[in-house]
N, C-alpha and C positions, 0 to 999 in steps of 0.2 A: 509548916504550912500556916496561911494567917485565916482568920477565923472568916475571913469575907469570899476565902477560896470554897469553904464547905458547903456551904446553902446551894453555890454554881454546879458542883458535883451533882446533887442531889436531885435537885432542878431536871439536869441530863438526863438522868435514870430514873425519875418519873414519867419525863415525856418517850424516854424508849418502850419503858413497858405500857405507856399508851398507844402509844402505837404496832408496836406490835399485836398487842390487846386488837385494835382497829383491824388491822391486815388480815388479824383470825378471822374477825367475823364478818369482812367483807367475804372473804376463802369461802367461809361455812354458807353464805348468802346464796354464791353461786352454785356451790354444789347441790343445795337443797333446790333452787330455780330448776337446774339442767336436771334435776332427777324428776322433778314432778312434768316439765317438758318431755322429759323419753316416756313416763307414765302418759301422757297424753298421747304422744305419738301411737305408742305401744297399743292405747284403747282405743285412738282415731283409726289404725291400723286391721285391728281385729273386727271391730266392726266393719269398714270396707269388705274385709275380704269375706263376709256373709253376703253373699249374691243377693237383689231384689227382685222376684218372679212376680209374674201376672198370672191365676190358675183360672181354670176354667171348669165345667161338668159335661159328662159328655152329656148328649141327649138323642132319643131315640128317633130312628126316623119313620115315625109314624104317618106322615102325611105322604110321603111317597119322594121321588127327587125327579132331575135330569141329565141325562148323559149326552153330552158333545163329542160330537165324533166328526172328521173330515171323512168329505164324499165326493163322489163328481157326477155328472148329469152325461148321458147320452141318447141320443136320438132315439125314439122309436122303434123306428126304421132306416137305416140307411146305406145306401150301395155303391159302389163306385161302377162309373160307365163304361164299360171299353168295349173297341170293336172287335168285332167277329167277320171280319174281310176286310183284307189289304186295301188300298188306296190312299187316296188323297180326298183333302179336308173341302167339302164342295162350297159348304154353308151352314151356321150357326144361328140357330134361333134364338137362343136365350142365355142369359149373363148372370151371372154371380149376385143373388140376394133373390132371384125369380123365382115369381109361386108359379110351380108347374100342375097339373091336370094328371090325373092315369093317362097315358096313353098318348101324350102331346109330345110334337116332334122337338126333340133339341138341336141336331143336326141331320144332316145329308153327305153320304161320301161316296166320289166318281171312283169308279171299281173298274175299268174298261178290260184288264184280263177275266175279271170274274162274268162282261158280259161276253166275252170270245170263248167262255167256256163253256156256255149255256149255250150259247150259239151251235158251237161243236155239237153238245152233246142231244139238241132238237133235231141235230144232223142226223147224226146216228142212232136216233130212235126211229127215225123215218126209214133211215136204210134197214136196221133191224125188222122194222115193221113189211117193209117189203121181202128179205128173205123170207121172215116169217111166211109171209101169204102163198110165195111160188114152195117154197117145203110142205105146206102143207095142201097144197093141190097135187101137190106130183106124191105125196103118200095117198092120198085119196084114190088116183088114176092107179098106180100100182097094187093097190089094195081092189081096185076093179079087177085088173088082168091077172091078177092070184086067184078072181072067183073063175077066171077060162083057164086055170092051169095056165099059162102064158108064162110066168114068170116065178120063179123061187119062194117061200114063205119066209127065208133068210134075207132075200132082197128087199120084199117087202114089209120086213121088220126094221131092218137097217133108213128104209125111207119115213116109216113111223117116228123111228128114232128122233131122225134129222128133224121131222117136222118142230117134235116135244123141243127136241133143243134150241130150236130157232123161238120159238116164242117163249122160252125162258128168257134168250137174249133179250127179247124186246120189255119183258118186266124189269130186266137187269138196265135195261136203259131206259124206263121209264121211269126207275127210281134214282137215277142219276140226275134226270132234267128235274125231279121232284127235288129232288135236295138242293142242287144250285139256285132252283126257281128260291127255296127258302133262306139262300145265305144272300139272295138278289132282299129281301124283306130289310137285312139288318144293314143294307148300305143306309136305311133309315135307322138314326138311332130316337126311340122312343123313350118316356120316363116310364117307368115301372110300377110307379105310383106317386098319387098326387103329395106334393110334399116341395121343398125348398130347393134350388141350386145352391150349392155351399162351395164348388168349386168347376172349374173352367178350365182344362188344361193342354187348348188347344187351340188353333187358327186356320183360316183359308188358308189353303194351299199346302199345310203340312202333311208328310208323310206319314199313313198311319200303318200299322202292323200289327198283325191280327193273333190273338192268342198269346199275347206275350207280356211275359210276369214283368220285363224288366224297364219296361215303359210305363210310366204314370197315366192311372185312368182321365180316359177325356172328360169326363164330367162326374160331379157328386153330389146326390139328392139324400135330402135328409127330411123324413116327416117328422114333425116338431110341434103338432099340435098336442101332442103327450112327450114327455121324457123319463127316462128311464133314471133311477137315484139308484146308485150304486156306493152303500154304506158298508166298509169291514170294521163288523165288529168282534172288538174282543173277545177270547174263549172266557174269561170270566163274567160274560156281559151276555151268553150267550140265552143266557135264558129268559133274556128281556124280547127277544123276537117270536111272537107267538102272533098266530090266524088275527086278523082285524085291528094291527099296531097301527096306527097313526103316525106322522112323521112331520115336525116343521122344519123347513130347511130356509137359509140363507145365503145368498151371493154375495160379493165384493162390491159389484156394482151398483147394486139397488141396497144402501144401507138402511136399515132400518126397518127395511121390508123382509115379512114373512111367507113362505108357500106354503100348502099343506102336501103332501104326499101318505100315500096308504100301500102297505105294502103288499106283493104278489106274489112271494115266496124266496126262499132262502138256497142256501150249496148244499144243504143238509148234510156240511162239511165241514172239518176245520183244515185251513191252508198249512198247511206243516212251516214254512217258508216266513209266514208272517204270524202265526198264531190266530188267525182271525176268521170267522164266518160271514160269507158274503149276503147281506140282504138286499133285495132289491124288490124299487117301491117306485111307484108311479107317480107323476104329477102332473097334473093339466095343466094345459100351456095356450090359454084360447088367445090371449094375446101378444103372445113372442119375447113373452120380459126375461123368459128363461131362455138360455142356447146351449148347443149342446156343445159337451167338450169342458163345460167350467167345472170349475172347483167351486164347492158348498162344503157347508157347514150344517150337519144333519143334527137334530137335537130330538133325543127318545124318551121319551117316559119309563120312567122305574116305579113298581107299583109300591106300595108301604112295607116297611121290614121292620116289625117292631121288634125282630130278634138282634139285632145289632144297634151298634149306636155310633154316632155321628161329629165326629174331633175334624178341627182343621188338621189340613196338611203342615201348615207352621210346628204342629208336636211334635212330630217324628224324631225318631233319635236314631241313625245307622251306625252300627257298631260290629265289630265282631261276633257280638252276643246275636247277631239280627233285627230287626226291626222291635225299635222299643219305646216308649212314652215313659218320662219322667212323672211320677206320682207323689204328693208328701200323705204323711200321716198323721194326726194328731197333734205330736211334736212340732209340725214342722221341718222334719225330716224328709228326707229324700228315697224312694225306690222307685229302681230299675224294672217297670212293666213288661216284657214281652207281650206278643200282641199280634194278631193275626189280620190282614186288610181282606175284608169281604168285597169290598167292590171301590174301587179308587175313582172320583169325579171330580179329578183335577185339584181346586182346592180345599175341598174336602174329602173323607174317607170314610166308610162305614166299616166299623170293628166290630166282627162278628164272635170274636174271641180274647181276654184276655180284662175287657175294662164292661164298667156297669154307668148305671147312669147316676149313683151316690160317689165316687170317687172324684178325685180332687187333680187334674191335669196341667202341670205346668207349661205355657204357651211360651213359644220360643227359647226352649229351656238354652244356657250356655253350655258350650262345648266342652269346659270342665268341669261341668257336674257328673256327683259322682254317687255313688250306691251311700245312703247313710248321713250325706253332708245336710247340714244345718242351711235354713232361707230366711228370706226374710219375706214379705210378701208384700208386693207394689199397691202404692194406693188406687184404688177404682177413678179410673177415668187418669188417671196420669198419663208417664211416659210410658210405663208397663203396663197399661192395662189389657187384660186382654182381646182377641181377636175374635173370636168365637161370638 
Protein backbone atom coordinates (compact mmCIF):
# COMPACT_ATOMS: atom_id res chain seq x y z
CA UNK A 1 0.00 0.00 0.00
CA UNK A 2 1.47 3.47 -0.95
CA UNK A 3 1.67 6.09 1.69
CA UNK A 4 -0.93 8.49 -0.31
CA UNK A 5 -3.60 5.41 0.00
CA UNK A 6 -3.57 5.93 3.98
CA UNK A 7 -4.53 9.69 4.77
CA UNK A 8 -7.79 8.49 2.01
CA UNK A 9 -8.67 5.63 4.47
CA UNK A 10 -8.67 7.71 7.20
CA UNK A 11 -10.41 10.67 5.79
CA UNK A 12 -13.45 7.88 5.17
CA UNK A 13 -13.64 6.95 8.82
CA UNK A 14 -13.60 10.22 10.10
CA UNK A 15 -16.38 11.42 8.07
CA UNK A 16 -18.47 8.02 9.03
CA UNK A 17 -18.21 8.41 12.50
CA UNK A 18 -19.39 11.99 11.88
CA UNK A 19 -21.89 11.22 10.62
CA UNK A 20 -23.25 8.86 12.29
CA UNK A 21 -22.33 10.97 15.41
CA UNK A 22 -25.05 13.51 13.24
CA UNK A 23 -27.83 10.85 12.76
CA UNK A 24 -27.59 10.21 16.63
CA UNK A 25 -28.34 13.36 17.48
CA UNK A 26 -30.66 14.45 15.01
CA UNK A 27 -32.58 10.55 16.46
CA UNK A 28 -32.08 11.99 20.13
CA UNK A 29 -33.67 15.71 18.81
CA UNK A 30 -36.76 14.16 17.73
CA UNK A 31 -37.41 11.88 20.34
CA UNK A 32 -37.02 14.53 23.09
CA UNK A 33 -39.35 17.09 20.48
CA UNK A 34 -42.23 14.07 20.29
CA UNK A 35 -41.91 13.59 24.16
CA UNK A 36 -42.19 16.92 25.39
CA UNK A 37 -45.29 17.32 22.35
CA UNK A 38 -47.22 14.06 24.24
CA UNK A 39 -46.24 16.04 27.67
CA UNK A 40 -48.14 18.91 26.13
CA UNK A 41 -50.79 17.00 24.81
CA UNK A 42 -51.10 14.87 27.75
CA UNK A 43 -51.43 18.54 30.02
CA UNK A 44 -53.55 20.30 27.13
CA UNK A 45 -55.64 17.10 27.51
CA UNK A 46 -56.16 16.83 31.27
CA UNK A 47 -56.83 20.14 31.67
CA UNK A 48 -59.87 19.99 28.89
CA UNK A 49 -61.36 17.42 30.48
CA UNK A 50 -61.82 19.49 34.00
CA UNK A 51 -65.41 20.90 33.04
CA UNK A 52 -65.97 24.92 33.34
CA UNK A 53 -69.29 25.65 35.56
CA UNK A 54 -70.99 28.88 36.09
CA UNK A 55 -72.30 28.57 40.31
CA UNK A 56 -74.83 30.40 41.65
CA UNK A 57 -76.40 30.88 45.50
CA UNK A 58 -79.69 30.10 46.12
CA UNK A 59 -81.79 32.87 47.55
CA UNK A 60 -84.62 33.07 49.60
CA UNK A 61 -87.98 33.99 48.45
CA UNK A 62 -88.78 36.63 50.66
CA UNK A 63 -90.72 39.13 48.63
CA UNK A 64 -93.32 36.60 47.57
CA UNK A 65 -93.51 35.34 43.64
CA UNK A 66 -96.15 34.31 40.79
CA UNK A 67 -97.93 31.53 39.53
CA UNK A 68 -99.13 31.17 35.77
CA UNK A 69 -101.48 28.92 35.16
CA UNK A 70 -103.93 28.30 31.98
CA UNK A 71 -107.70 29.19 32.28
CA UNK A 72 -110.62 29.81 30.25
CA UNK A 73 -113.48 32.33 30.65
CA UNK A 74 -117.31 31.46 30.55
CA UNK A 75 -120.40 33.46 30.49
CA UNK A 76 -122.27 34.39 33.35
CA UNK A 77 -125.05 33.10 32.36
CA UNK A 78 -125.89 31.21 29.48
CA UNK A 79 -128.80 28.91 27.99
CA UNK A 80 -129.67 27.51 25.03
CA UNK A 81 -133.12 28.18 23.37
CA UNK A 82 -135.31 25.33 22.32
CA UNK A 83 -138.87 24.87 21.79
CA UNK A 84 -141.39 23.56 23.76
CA UNK A 85 -144.26 23.03 20.75
CA UNK A 86 -144.06 21.60 17.42
CA UNK A 87 -144.23 23.56 14.45
CA UNK A 88 -142.89 25.56 12.06
CA UNK A 89 -140.42 28.63 12.18
CA UNK A 90 -143.02 31.67 11.71
CA UNK A 91 -140.34 34.79 12.34
CA UNK A 92 -137.02 35.66 13.75
CA UNK A 93 -136.30 38.80 15.64
CA UNK A 94 -132.80 38.95 16.31
CA UNK A 95 -129.38 37.65 14.83
CA UNK A 96 -126.12 36.57 16.17
CA UNK A 97 -124.06 39.33 18.06
CA UNK A 98 -127.85 40.96 19.46
CA UNK A 99 -128.10 42.78 22.79
CA UNK A 100 -131.29 41.21 24.02
CA UNK A 101 -133.62 42.76 27.04
CA UNK A 102 -135.30 40.03 29.68
CA UNK A 103 -138.13 39.25 28.32
CA UNK A 104 -137.80 40.29 24.41
CA UNK A 105 -139.12 38.29 21.63
CA UNK A 106 -136.53 36.31 19.58
CA UNK A 107 -138.95 34.35 17.45
CA UNK A 108 -142.57 33.21 16.77
CA UNK A 109 -143.70 29.64 15.83
CA UNK A 110 -147.14 28.67 13.61
CA UNK A 111 -148.21 25.67 15.90
CA UNK A 112 -151.84 25.07 14.07
CA UNK A 113 -152.28 21.21 15.68
CA UNK A 114 -151.29 22.85 18.98
CA UNK A 115 -154.28 25.43 18.14
CA UNK A 116 -156.87 22.47 17.07
CA UNK A 117 -156.03 21.25 20.43
CA UNK A 118 -157.01 24.07 22.35
CA UNK A 119 -159.80 24.47 20.20
CA UNK A 120 -160.87 20.77 21.05
CA UNK A 121 -160.32 21.11 24.38
CA UNK A 122 -162.55 24.80 25.02
CA UNK A 123 -164.92 22.26 23.45
CA UNK A 124 -165.13 19.90 25.87
CA UNK A 125 -164.94 22.07 28.83
CA UNK A 126 -168.11 23.70 27.61
CA UNK A 127 -169.63 20.28 27.13
CA UNK A 128 -168.35 19.21 30.49
CA UNK A 129 -169.55 22.30 31.86
CA UNK A 130 -173.05 21.62 30.71
CA UNK A 131 -173.18 17.83 32.03
CA UNK A 132 -172.00 19.27 34.91
CA UNK A 133 -175.07 21.71 35.36
CA UNK A 134 -177.98 19.14 34.10
CA UNK A 135 -176.10 16.41 37.02
CA UNK A 136 -176.40 18.60 39.27
CA UNK A 137 -180.05 19.73 38.99
CA UNK A 138 -181.40 16.45 38.53
CA UNK A 139 -179.30 15.43 42.08
CA UNK A 140 -180.90 18.49 43.56
CA UNK A 141 -184.71 17.41 42.12
CA UNK A 142 -184.16 13.80 43.40
CA UNK A 143 -182.78 14.96 46.68
CA UNK A 144 -186.31 16.91 46.88
CA UNK A 145 -188.54 13.81 46.02
CA UNK A 146 -186.31 11.64 48.81
CA UNK A 147 -187.75 14.41 51.29
CA UNK A 148 -191.71 12.95 50.06
CA UNK A 149 -190.33 9.40 50.13
CA UNK A 150 -190.91 9.45 46.31
CA UNK A 151 -187.82 7.89 45.63
CA UNK A 152 -184.76 5.63 47.07
CA UNK A 153 -182.05 7.16 49.35
CA UNK A 154 -179.74 4.68 46.94
CA UNK A 155 -181.16 6.47 43.91
CA UNK A 156 -180.60 9.53 45.16
CA UNK A 157 -177.16 9.00 46.26
CA UNK A 158 -176.17 7.44 43.02
CA UNK A 159 -177.63 11.08 41.38
CA UNK A 160 -175.37 13.01 44.10
CA UNK A 161 -172.67 10.97 42.91
CA UNK A 162 -173.13 11.65 39.24
CA UNK A 163 -173.37 15.26 40.03
CA UNK A 164 -169.63 15.23 42.07
CA UNK A 165 -168.34 13.51 39.12
CA UNK A 166 -169.41 15.57 36.45
CA UNK A 167 -167.90 18.72 37.93
CA UNK A 168 -164.60 16.90 38.51
CA UNK A 169 -164.92 16.44 34.75
CA UNK A 170 -165.10 20.07 34.12
CA UNK A 171 -161.88 20.84 36.45
CA UNK A 172 -160.26 18.07 34.63
CA UNK A 173 -161.04 19.99 31.50
CA UNK A 174 -160.36 23.18 32.76
CA UNK A 175 -156.97 22.23 33.57
CA UNK A 176 -156.43 20.91 30.15
CA UNK A 177 -157.40 24.20 28.27
CA UNK A 178 -155.15 25.84 31.18
CA UNK A 179 -152.20 23.88 30.10
CA UNK A 180 -152.52 24.12 26.18
CA UNK A 181 -153.53 28.00 26.85
CA UNK A 182 -149.70 27.90 28.40
CA UNK A 183 -147.78 25.68 25.74
CA UNK A 184 -149.93 28.49 23.17
CA UNK A 185 -147.30 31.26 25.32
CA UNK A 186 -144.09 29.50 24.21
CA UNK A 187 -145.15 29.35 20.39
CA UNK A 188 -143.38 32.80 21.58
CA UNK A 189 -139.93 32.32 22.18
CA UNK A 190 -138.60 34.95 24.71
CA UNK A 191 -134.99 35.72 26.17
CA UNK A 192 -134.60 34.69 29.67
CA UNK A 193 -132.44 37.36 30.42
CA UNK A 194 -130.99 40.35 29.26
CA UNK A 195 -127.53 39.30 27.73
CA UNK A 196 -126.08 38.52 24.06
CA UNK A 197 -127.19 36.23 21.10
CA UNK A 198 -124.18 34.00 20.48
CA UNK A 199 -126.00 31.70 18.26
CA UNK A 200 -128.86 31.39 15.73
CA UNK A 201 -129.85 27.95 14.70
CA UNK A 202 -132.69 28.43 12.81
CA UNK A 203 -135.02 29.81 9.73
CA UNK A 204 -138.41 30.79 8.42
CA UNK A 205 -140.24 27.99 7.62
CA UNK A 206 -138.18 25.30 9.28
CA UNK A 207 -139.55 22.39 11.11
CA UNK A 208 -139.29 22.49 14.64
CA UNK A 209 -139.65 19.75 17.29
CA UNK A 210 -140.53 19.99 20.62
CA UNK A 211 -138.51 18.46 23.61
CA UNK A 212 -135.87 16.93 21.81
CA UNK A 213 -132.32 16.40 22.89
CA UNK A 214 -131.19 15.44 19.39
CA UNK A 215 -131.79 18.76 17.44
CA UNK A 216 -129.49 21.88 18.17
CA UNK A 217 -131.04 24.77 20.21
CA UNK A 218 -132.74 27.52 18.17
CA UNK A 219 -130.83 30.22 19.77
CA UNK A 220 -128.02 31.05 22.53
CA UNK A 221 -127.90 33.91 24.87
CA UNK A 222 -125.04 34.58 26.93
CA UNK A 223 -124.85 37.52 29.64
CA UNK A 224 -121.33 38.70 29.38
CA UNK A 225 -121.26 41.72 31.30
CA UNK A 226 -119.36 39.55 34.13
CA UNK A 227 -117.47 36.26 33.21
CA UNK A 228 -116.76 33.58 35.03
CA UNK A 229 -112.51 32.55 35.17
CA UNK A 230 -112.15 29.10 35.53
CA UNK A 231 -108.31 28.41 36.84
CA UNK A 232 -107.18 24.46 37.79
CA UNK A 233 -104.81 24.77 40.05
CA UNK A 234 -102.42 22.58 41.22
CA UNK A 235 -102.59 20.31 44.44
CA UNK A 236 -99.33 21.78 45.39
CA UNK A 237 -100.50 25.17 44.71
CA UNK A 238 -103.33 24.65 46.55
CA UNK A 239 -103.01 26.67 49.33
CA UNK A 240 -102.46 29.79 47.35
CA UNK A 241 -106.49 29.93 46.95
CA UNK A 242 -107.82 31.58 50.06
CA UNK A 243 -111.11 34.27 50.78
CA UNK A 244 -110.09 37.76 48.91
CA UNK A 245 -107.35 36.32 46.14
CA UNK A 246 -107.06 38.59 43.41
CA UNK A 247 -106.41 37.48 40.03
CA UNK A 248 -104.79 39.07 36.73
CA UNK A 249 -105.58 37.34 33.60
CA UNK A 250 -104.74 37.60 29.94
CA UNK A 251 -105.95 36.77 26.45
CA UNK A 252 -104.31 36.08 23.05
CA UNK A 253 -106.12 38.74 21.57
CA UNK A 254 -105.58 41.75 23.53
CA UNK A 255 -101.73 41.40 24.09
CA UNK A 256 -100.40 43.37 26.41
CA UNK A 257 -103.42 43.85 28.27
CA UNK A 258 -104.36 42.94 31.70
CA UNK A 259 -107.92 42.13 33.65
CA UNK A 260 -108.45 41.85 37.14
CA UNK A 261 -110.63 39.05 38.50
CA UNK A 262 -111.40 38.31 42.39
CA UNK A 263 -112.36 35.05 43.20
CA UNK A 264 -115.92 33.47 44.45
CA UNK A 265 -115.03 30.30 45.67
CA UNK A 266 -113.29 26.95 44.95
CA UNK A 267 -114.51 22.69 44.37
CA UNK A 268 -113.21 22.46 47.78
CA UNK A 269 -111.79 19.42 45.93
CA UNK A 270 -108.97 17.90 44.25
CA UNK A 271 -109.99 16.27 40.63
CA UNK A 272 -108.42 12.82 40.96
CA UNK A 273 -108.23 12.86 36.98
CA UNK A 274 -106.00 15.81 36.79
CA UNK A 275 -104.61 16.51 40.18
CA UNK A 276 -105.98 19.91 40.36
CA UNK A 277 -108.46 22.17 42.44
CA UNK A 278 -110.89 24.22 40.46
CA UNK A 279 -111.06 28.06 41.37
CA UNK A 280 -113.29 30.17 40.07
CA UNK A 281 -113.19 34.09 39.90
CA UNK A 282 -114.98 36.80 38.44
CA UNK A 283 -114.30 39.57 36.04
CA UNK A 284 -116.05 42.50 34.79
CA UNK A 285 -116.65 42.81 31.53
CA UNK A 286 -118.51 46.43 31.01
CA UNK A 287 -116.98 46.53 27.82
CA UNK A 288 -116.97 43.16 25.88
CA UNK A 289 -113.05 42.95 25.50
CA UNK A 290 -113.45 39.55 27.20
CA UNK A 291 -115.76 36.51 25.53
CA UNK A 292 -116.69 33.78 26.66
CA UNK A 293 -115.30 30.45 25.75
CA UNK A 294 -111.51 31.84 25.41
CA UNK A 295 -108.53 30.62 26.63
CA UNK A 296 -106.34 32.93 29.35
CA UNK A 297 -103.80 32.99 31.16
CA UNK A 298 -104.39 33.45 34.87
CA UNK A 299 -101.48 34.84 36.98
CA UNK A 300 -101.80 34.40 41.14
CA UNK A 301 -99.93 35.76 43.72
CA UNK A 302 -97.84 33.60 46.18
CA UNK A 303 -97.19 35.21 49.37
CA UNK A 304 -93.36 35.27 50.92
CA UNK A 305 -91.75 31.84 51.89
CA UNK A 306 -88.69 32.66 53.62
CA UNK A 307 -88.54 28.83 54.50
CA UNK A 308 -87.31 27.80 51.27
CA UNK A 309 -85.17 29.16 48.56
CA UNK A 310 -85.30 29.97 45.13
CA UNK A 311 -82.78 28.08 42.18
CA UNK A 312 -83.51 28.19 38.44
CA UNK A 313 -84.92 25.39 36.74
CA UNK A 314 -81.62 25.19 34.41
CA UNK A 315 -80.08 23.20 37.93
CA UNK A 316 -81.78 20.26 38.00
CA UNK A 317 -80.25 17.05 37.67
CA UNK A 318 -82.70 13.77 37.02
CA UNK A 319 -81.23 10.81 37.81
CA UNK A 320 -81.90 7.54 39.26
CA UNK A 321 -81.05 8.92 42.64
CA UNK A 322 -84.23 11.53 42.04
CA UNK A 323 -84.21 14.99 41.64
CA UNK A 324 -80.84 16.62 42.43
CA UNK A 325 -78.65 19.92 42.15
CA UNK A 326 -74.96 19.56 41.65
CA UNK A 327 -73.05 21.50 44.64
CA UNK A 328 -68.95 22.11 44.86
CA UNK A 329 -67.23 22.50 48.12
CA UNK A 330 -64.23 24.22 49.12
CA UNK A 331 -62.12 22.24 46.80
CA UNK A 332 -63.92 22.63 44.11
CA UNK A 333 -65.28 19.50 44.06
CA UNK A 334 -68.45 18.14 43.10
CA UNK A 335 -71.66 16.80 45.29
CA UNK A 336 -74.59 15.24 44.50
CA UNK A 337 -77.52 17.40 46.52
CA UNK A 338 -80.95 15.68 46.77
CA UNK A 339 -83.54 18.08 47.11
CA UNK A 340 -87.03 18.47 47.51
CA UNK A 341 -89.30 21.10 44.85
CA UNK A 342 -91.72 22.96 47.27
CA UNK A 343 -93.60 24.70 44.56
CA UNK A 344 -92.44 24.69 40.87
CA UNK A 345 -93.07 28.24 38.66
CA UNK A 346 -92.02 27.20 35.50
CA UNK A 347 -88.49 28.57 35.40
CA UNK A 348 -87.76 28.77 38.64
CA UNK A 349 -88.43 26.40 41.80
CA UNK A 350 -88.58 27.00 45.42
CA UNK A 351 -86.49 24.19 47.56
CA UNK A 352 -87.98 23.73 50.50
CA UNK A 353 -85.46 20.90 51.42
CA UNK A 354 -82.12 19.99 50.95
CA UNK A 355 -80.03 23.37 49.95
CA UNK A 356 -79.46 26.81 52.07
CA UNK A 357 -78.89 30.10 50.98
CA UNK A 358 -74.62 29.76 51.79
CA UNK A 359 -74.19 26.97 49.25
CA UNK A 360 -72.64 27.06 46.01
CA UNK A 361 -75.00 25.67 42.97
CA UNK A 362 -73.64 24.80 39.75
CA UNK A 363 -76.08 26.24 36.79
CA UNK A 364 -76.54 24.07 33.93
CA UNK A 365 -74.28 21.39 35.34
CA UNK A 366 -73.20 18.68 32.37
CA UNK A 367 -74.49 15.50 32.02
CA UNK A 368 -71.30 13.75 33.11
CA UNK A 369 -70.72 15.11 36.18
CA UNK A 370 -70.19 13.11 38.71
CA UNK A 371 -70.16 12.74 42.67
CA UNK A 372 -66.57 14.00 43.76
CA UNK A 373 -65.27 15.23 40.19
CA UNK A 374 -62.92 18.24 40.03
CA UNK A 375 -64.19 21.97 38.15
CA UNK A 376 -63.10 24.45 37.20
CA UNK A 377 -65.24 27.68 37.46
CA UNK A 378 -66.36 30.01 34.56
CA UNK A 379 -65.44 33.61 34.43
CA UNK A 380 -68.33 36.06 35.49
CA UNK A 381 -70.24 37.37 32.79
CA UNK A 382 -68.58 34.98 30.04
CA UNK A 383 -70.05 32.06 28.26
CA UNK A 384 -70.76 30.20 31.52
CA UNK A 385 -71.95 32.73 33.44
CA UNK A 386 -74.71 32.07 35.35
CA UNK A 387 -78.51 32.42 34.97
CA UNK A 388 -79.78 33.01 38.18
Amino acid sequence: MSSDQKPSRKRLMLLGVGGLTLAALLVANGLHARTLHAQSVSAWTQAAAIPHVSVFQPQHNAAGDTLRLPAHLEAWSTAPIHARVSGYLKDWKVDIGSQVKAGQVLAEIDSPDLDQQLAQAHARLVQEQANAHLAATTATRWQNLLASHSVSRQEADEKTSNAAAAKANVQAAAADVARLSALQSYKTLRAPFAGTITARNTDIGQLIKADTDSDPELFNIADTHQLRLYVPVPQNYAAVIHPGLEAELSVPEHPGMHFKARLIGDSTAIDRRSGTLLAQFVADNPNGELLPGDYAEATLPIPADTHGVSIPASALIFRAQGTQVAMLDGHNHVHLQSIHIGLDLGDRLVIDQGLNAADRVVDNPPDALREGDPVQLAAAGGAHAPKA
